[in-house]
N, C-alpha and C positions, 0 to 999 in steps of 0.2 A: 436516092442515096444521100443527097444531101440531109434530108431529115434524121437520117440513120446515124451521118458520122456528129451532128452536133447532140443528139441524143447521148451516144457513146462516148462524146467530150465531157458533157455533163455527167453521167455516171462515174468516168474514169475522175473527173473534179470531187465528185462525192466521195468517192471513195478515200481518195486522198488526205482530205479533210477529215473523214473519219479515224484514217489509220492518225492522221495528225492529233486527233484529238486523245485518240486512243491513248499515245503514247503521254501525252501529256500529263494523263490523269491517271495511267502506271507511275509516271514519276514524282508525281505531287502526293502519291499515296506512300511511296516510297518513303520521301522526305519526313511525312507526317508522322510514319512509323517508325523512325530510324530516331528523329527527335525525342521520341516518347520515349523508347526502351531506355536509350543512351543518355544518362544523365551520369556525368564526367563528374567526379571528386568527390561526390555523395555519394557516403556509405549509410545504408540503416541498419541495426541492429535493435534488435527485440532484449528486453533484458526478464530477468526473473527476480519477484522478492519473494523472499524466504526469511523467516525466522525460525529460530529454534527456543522456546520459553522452558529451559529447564528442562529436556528433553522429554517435555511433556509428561512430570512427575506432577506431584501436590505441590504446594509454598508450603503450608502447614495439613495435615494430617486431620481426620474427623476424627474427634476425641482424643485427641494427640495433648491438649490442657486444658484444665476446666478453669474458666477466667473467673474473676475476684476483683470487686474494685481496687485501684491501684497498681495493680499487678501488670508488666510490663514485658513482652515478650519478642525477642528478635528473631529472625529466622532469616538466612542464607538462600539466592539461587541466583540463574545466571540467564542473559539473554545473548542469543547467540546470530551474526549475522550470514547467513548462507547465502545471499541473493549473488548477484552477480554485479553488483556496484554498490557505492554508499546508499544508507536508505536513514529517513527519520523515522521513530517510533513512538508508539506510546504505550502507555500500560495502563489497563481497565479492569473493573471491577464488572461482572455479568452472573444473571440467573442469582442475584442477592436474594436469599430470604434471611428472616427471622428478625426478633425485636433488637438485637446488637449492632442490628447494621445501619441503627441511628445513633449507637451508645459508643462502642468501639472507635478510639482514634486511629488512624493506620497512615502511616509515613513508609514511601519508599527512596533509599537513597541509593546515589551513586556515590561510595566514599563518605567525603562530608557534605557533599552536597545532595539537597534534598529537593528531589523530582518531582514529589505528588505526597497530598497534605490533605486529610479529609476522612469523612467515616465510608464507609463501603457504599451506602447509598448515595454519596455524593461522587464516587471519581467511577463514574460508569462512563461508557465507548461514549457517551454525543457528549459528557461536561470536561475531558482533560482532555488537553490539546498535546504536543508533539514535546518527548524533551527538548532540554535547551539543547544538546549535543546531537552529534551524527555518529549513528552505531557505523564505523570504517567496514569495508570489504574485510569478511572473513572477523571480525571481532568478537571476541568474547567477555561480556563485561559481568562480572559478579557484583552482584544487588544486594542491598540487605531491605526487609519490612520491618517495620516494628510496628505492633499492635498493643495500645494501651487503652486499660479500662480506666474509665477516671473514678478516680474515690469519689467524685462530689455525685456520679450517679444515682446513687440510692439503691435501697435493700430491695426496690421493688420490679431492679433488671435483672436479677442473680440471677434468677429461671428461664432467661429469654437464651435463645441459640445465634448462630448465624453461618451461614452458609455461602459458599460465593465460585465463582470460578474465576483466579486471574487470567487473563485474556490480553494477549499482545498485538499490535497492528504496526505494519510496518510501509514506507509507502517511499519510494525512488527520491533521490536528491536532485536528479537532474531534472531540468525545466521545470521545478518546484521551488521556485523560492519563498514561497509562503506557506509552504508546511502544509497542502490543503490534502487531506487523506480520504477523498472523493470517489 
């Protein structure tokens, strides 16, 4: 009998220690889990950029003028801010063909100030970087282009075309201070 009750002291000890442990490692799981979910004062929110480029019309029209050296041509449109915060943009030249699109100067302004300066095959998405300004929440800003043939190009570009798609990219203000449109 003696061997009986120190055997049963031992189990009844084991056990103990088990439930002891047991509970331990309920409540260390607990904590682990209650820390993770529960992050006090931080909020995330997910945002959305959106642009609206002239609600996706032409700038200018195919065969809309037949250019001429000299001849200097302005045209109206508008880039529009839909995102859900400030965002930086820029404005690109893509899918260029034809021989004008080394001949053709093309300036886009805001106002009097002037954005982007170059021929069609120079201000493509990887060479023009971010205006200087921030299109605001919900902004609507009316742009002009102007596209001028220079007289000193010669008679032997008249027959050249050019084609192009303008192209907008727009990319979050926040935690961007360097404008990097990644």
């Amino acid at each position: 009998m003696k061997g009986e009750s120190k055997t049963s002291k031992s189990l009844a000890g084991s056990i103990v220690i088990i439930v002891l442990l047991a509970i331990g490692l309920c409540v260390t799981t607990f904590a682990l889990f209650w820390t993770s979910i529960s992050v006090e004062n931080n909020i995330f929110r997910t945002g959305l950029v959106k642009i609206n480029l002239n609600d996706g019309n032409p700038v200018i029209k195919e065969h809309e003028f037949l250019f001429e050296p000299g001849m200097t041509v302005e045209k109206t449109f508008f880039i529009e801010n839909q995102s859900t915060d400030d965002v930086y943009y820029k404005l690109y030249f893509e899918n260029v063909e034809g021989g004008l699109a080394k001949v053709l100067l093309i300036s886009i302004f805001d106002g009097d100030n002037e954005l982007y300066s170059g021929t069609a095959e120079d201000l493509d998405k990887d060479s023009v970087g971010a205006a200087d300004d921030i299109l605001r929440l919900n902004e609507k800003k009316e742009l002009k282009i102007v596209f001028h043939y220079p007289e000193n190009a010669g008679n032997d570009t008249q027959n050249m075309s050019l084609s192009f798609n303008l192209g907008a990219e727009a990319v979050q203000t926040r935690n961007n201070p360097n404008r990097l449109f990644d």
